[in-house]
C-alpha positions in Angstrom: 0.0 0.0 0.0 2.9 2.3 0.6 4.3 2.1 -2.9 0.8 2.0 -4.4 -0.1 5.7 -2.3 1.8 8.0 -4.7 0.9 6.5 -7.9 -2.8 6.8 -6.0 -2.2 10.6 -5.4 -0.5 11.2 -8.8 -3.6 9.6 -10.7 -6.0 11.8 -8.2 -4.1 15.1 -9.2 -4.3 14.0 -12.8 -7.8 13.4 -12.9 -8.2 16.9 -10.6 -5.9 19.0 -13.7 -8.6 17.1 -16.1 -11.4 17.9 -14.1 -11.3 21.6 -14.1 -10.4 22.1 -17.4 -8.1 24.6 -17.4 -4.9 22.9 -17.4 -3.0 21.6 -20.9 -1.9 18.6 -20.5 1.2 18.8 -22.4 3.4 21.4 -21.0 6.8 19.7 -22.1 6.1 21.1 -25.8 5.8 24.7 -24.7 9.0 25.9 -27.4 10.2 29.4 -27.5 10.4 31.2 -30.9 13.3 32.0 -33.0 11.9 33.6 -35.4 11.7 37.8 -35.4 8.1 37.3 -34.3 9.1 35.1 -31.2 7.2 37.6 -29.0 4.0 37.4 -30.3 3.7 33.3 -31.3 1.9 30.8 -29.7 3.9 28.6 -27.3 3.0 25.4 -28.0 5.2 23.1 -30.5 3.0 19.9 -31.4 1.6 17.6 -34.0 -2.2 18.7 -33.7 -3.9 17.2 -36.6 -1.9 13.8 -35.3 -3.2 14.4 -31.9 -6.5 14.8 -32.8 -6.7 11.6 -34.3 -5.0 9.4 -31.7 -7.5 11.2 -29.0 -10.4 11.2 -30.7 -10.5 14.6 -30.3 -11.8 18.0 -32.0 -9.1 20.6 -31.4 -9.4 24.4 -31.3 -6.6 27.1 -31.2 -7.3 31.0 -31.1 -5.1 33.1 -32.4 -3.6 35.9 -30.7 -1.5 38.9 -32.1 -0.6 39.1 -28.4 -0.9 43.4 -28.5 1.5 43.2 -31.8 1.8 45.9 -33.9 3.6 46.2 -37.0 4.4 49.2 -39.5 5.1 49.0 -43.1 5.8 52.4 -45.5 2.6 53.1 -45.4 1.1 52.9 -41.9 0.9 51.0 -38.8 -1.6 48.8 -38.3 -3.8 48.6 -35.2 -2.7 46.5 -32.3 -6.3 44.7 -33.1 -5.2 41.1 -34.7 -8.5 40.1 -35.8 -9.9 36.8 -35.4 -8.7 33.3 -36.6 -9.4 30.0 -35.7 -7.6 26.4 -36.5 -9.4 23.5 -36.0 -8.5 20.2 -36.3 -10.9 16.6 -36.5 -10.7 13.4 -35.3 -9.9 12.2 -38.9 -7.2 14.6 -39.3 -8.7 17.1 -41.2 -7.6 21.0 -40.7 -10.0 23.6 -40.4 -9.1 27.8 -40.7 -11.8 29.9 -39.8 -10.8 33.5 -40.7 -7.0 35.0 -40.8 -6.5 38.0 -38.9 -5.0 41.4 -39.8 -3.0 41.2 -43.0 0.5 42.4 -41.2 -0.4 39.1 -38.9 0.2 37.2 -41.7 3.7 36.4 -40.9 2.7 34.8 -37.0 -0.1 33.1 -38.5 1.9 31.1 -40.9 5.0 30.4 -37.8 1.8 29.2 -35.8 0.3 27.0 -38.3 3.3 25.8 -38.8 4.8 25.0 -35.1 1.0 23.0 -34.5 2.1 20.7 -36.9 -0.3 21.9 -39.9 0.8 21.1 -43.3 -2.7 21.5 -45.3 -5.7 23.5 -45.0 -8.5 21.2 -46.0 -11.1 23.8 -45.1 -11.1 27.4 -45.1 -13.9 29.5 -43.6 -13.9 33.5 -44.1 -16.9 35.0 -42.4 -16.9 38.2 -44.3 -14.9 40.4 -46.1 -13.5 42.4 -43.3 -9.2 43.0 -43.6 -8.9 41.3 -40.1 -10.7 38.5 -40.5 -9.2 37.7 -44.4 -6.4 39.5 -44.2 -3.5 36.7 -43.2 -5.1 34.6 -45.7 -4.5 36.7 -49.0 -1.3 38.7 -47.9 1.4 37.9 -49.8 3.4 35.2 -48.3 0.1 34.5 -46.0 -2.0 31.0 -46.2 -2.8 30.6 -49.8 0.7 31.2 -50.3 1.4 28.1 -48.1 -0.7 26.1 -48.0 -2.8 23.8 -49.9 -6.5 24.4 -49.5 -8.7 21.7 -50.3 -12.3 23.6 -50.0 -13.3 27.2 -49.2 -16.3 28.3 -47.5 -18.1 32.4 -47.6 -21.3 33.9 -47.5 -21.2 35.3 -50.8 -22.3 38.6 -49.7 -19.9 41.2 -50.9 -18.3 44.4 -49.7 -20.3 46.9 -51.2 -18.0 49.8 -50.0 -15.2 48.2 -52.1 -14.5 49.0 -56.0 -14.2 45.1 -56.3 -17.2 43.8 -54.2 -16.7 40.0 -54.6 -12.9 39.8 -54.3 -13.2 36.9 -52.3 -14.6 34.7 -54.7 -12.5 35.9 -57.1 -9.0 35.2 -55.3 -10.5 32.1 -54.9 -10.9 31.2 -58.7 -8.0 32.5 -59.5 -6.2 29.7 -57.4 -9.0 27.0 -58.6 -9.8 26.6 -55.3 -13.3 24.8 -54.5 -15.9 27.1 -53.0 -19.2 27.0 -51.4 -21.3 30.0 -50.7 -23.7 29.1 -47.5 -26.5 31.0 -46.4 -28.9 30.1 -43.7 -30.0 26.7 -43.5 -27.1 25.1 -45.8 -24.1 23.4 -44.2 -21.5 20.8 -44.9 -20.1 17.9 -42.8 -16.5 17.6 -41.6 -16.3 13.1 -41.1 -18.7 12.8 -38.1 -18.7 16.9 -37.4 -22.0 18.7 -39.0 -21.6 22.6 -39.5 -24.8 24.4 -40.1 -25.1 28.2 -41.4 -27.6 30.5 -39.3 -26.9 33.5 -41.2 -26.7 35.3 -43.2 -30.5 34.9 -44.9 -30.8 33.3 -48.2 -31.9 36.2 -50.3 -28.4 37.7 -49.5 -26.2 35.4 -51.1 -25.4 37.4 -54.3 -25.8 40.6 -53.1 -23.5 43.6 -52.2 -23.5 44.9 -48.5 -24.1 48.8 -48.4 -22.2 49.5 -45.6 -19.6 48.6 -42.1 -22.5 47.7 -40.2 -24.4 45.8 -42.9 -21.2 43.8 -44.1 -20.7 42.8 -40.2 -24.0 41.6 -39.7 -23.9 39.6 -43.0 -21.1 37.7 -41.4 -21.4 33.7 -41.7 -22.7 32.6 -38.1 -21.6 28.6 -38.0 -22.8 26.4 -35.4 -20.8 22.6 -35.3 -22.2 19.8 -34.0 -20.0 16.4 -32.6 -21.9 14.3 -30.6 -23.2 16.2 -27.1 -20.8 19.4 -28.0 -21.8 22.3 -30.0 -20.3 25.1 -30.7 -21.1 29.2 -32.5 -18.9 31.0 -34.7 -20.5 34.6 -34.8 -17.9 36.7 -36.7 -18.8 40.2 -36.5 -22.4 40.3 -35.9 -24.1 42.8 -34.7 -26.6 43.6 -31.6 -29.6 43.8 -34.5 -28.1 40.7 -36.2 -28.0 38.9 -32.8 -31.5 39.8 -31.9 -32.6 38.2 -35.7 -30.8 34.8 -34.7 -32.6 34.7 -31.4 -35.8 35.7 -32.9 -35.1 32.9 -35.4 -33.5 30.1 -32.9 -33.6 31.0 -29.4 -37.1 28.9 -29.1 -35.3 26.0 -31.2 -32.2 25.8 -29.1 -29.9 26.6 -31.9 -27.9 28.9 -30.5 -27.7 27.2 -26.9 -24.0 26.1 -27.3 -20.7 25.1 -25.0 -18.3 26.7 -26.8 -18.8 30.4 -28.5 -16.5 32.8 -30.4 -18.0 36.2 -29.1 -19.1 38.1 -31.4 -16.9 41.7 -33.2 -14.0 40.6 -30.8 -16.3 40.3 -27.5 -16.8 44.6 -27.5 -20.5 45.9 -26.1 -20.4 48.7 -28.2 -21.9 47.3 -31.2 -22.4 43.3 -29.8 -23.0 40.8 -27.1 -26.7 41.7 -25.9 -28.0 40.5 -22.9 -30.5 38.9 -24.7 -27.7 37.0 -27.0 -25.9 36.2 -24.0 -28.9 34.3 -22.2 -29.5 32.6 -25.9 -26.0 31.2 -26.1 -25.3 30.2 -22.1 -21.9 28.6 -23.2 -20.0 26.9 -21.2 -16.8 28.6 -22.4 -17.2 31.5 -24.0 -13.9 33.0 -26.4 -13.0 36.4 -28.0 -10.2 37.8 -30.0 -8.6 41.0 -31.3 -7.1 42.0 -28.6 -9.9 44.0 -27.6 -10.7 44.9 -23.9 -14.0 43.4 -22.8 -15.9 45.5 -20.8 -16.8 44.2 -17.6 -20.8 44.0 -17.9 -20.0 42.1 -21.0 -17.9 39.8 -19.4 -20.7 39.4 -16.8 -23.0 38.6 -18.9 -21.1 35.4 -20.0 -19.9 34.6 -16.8 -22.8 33.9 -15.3 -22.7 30.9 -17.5 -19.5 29.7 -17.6 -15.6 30.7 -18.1 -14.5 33.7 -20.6 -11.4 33.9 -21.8 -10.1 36.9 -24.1 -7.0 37.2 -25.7 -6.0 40.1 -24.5 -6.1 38.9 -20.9 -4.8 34.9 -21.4 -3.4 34.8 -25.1 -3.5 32.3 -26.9 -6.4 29.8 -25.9 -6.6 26.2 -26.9 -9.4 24.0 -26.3 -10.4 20.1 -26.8 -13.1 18.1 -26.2 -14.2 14.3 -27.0 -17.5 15.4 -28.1 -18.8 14.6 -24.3 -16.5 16.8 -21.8 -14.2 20.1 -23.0 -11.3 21.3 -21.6 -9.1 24.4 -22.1 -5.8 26.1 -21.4 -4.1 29.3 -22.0 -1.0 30.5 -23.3 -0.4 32.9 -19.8 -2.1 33.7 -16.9 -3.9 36.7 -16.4 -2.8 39.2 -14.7 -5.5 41.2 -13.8 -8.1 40.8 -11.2 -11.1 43.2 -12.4 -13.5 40.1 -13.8 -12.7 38.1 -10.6 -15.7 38.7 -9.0 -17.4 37.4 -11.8 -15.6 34.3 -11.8 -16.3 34.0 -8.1 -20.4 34.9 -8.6 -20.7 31.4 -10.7 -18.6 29.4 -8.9 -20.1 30.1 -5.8 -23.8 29.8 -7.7 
């Protein structure tokens, strides 16, 4: 019994770590950079798409530009990195959803690169905004590195652009597959079901007429695997968020574990109580480097953890399809949303 006690203890703190999912289980890979971007990368040096298979797994990693800001000849570009997503299946297949600021481009291809990602089987944009495409058409960025095996958009285009369906178009101009969803349409990822809740189907086609308008025609994505569900929301605004609960808060649609906050988690122009309260995810994610205002971050909390970029970097999540777990990059350093945190542990 004595030599059996600390294995005993070792297996308890193990399943504890697992438990509160908040720990990565693989802290051995955490590599520093050598690159001129060493500051801003994410830490962690593994075989994902290989991981994801041997676990069974569905992996997520957010991007971060981790407060980076570049400058070319022309101007500097806002410490705001955008969003963008990697996600890889249990088959092996690689998903990007969106691709940050076009000056990110550089990180984005080290990360991609240092998770073990050698092909982009599927690439989501989720509207034609510079820090959510950005990476990906840069010179030098993801089409310039990768293979992509099948491209996914709204088909809504910029209106306030001289070349209004420039997304599309870099994509024929590579011969890369594409499919334009609208609400109701989806596609299927092995056993992984992705289903479009916006924008409506008499959009596709058309030509946004402004900011707002091209943010709330954002492709909203919700993915199913087995008991786990998860929202991608991409800019969406306050109006557009009261449309999709008007149209799925009574179905359950949007009632998800895992969201991606929508326009970078700011109140200003998203993230209504009544969204919130639609949503109640368990873990609830936004980048950009934007600060979250604290009624915001209530409103998500009450529900479960919310993690931002700007306060944890770089967040990676995983999940079997029955339980998730997370980790970050760092640990915050600020106490402001503590009482928060406290509020639904203690409920």
């Amino acid at each position: 019994m004595k030599r059996l006690f600390p294995l005993l203890l070792a297996a308890l703190m193990l399943l504890s770590l697992a438990a509160c999912g908040k720990e990565d289980p693989s802290q051995a890979d955490r590599v520093p950079s050598t690159s001129p971007y060493a500051q801003y990368v994410e830490p962690w040096v593994r075989d994902v798409p290989q991981i994801a298979m041997d676990t069974g797994t569905i992996q997520f990693y957010f991007m971060s530009g981790e407060g980076m800001k570049l400058s070319n000849a022309i101007n500097v570009e806002p410490t705001k990195s955008g969003d963008s997503c990697l996600i890889c299946f249990p088959d092996g297949q690689t998903m990007l959803i969106d691709g940050n600021q076009r000056l990110y481009a550089p990180v984005l291809i080290e990360n991609l690169e240092r998770l073990g990602v050698e092909r982009i089987d599927h690439l989501v944009i989720s509207h034609p905004h510079s820090d959510h495409y950005g990476g990906i058409f840069e010179a030098n960025g993801v089409l310039d590195n990768f293979e992509v095996g099948h491209a996914y958009w709204s088909g809504v285009g910029d209106g306030t652009r001289s070349t209004p369906f420039f997304i599309q178009s870099n994509f024929d101009t590579r011969s890369i597959p594409t499919t334009q969803l609208c609400a109701g349409e989806g596609f299927t990822v092995g056993e992984v079901k992705f289903t479009a809740l916006s924008p409506a189907a008499d959009m596709k086609g058309q030509k946004s007429i402004s900011e707002t308008d091209t943010n709330n025609c954002s492709l909203v994505l919700r993915m199913d695997y087995k008991e786990f569900s998860a929202l991608f929301t991409g800019d969406v605004y306050e109006a557009q968020e009261s449309k999709l609960v008007k149209l799925y808060g009574e179905t359950g649609e949007l009632d998800v574990d895992l969201v991606k906050l929508p326009h970078h988690g700011t109140g200003r122009t998203s993230n209504s109580i009544l969204f919130a309260n639609a949503v109640t995810p368990e873990l609830a994610v936004a980048t950009g480097y934007v600060v979250m205002d604290p009624p915001v971050y209530a409103r998500y909390a009450v529900y479960g953890a919310v993690k931002t970029d700007t306060l944890d970097g770089y967040v990676h999540v995983w999940t079997d399809g029955t339980t998730m777990q997370w980790a970050t990059s760092r640990e915050r350093q600020v106490t402001l949303y503590d009482p928060y945190d406290a509020l639904r542990e203690k409920n």
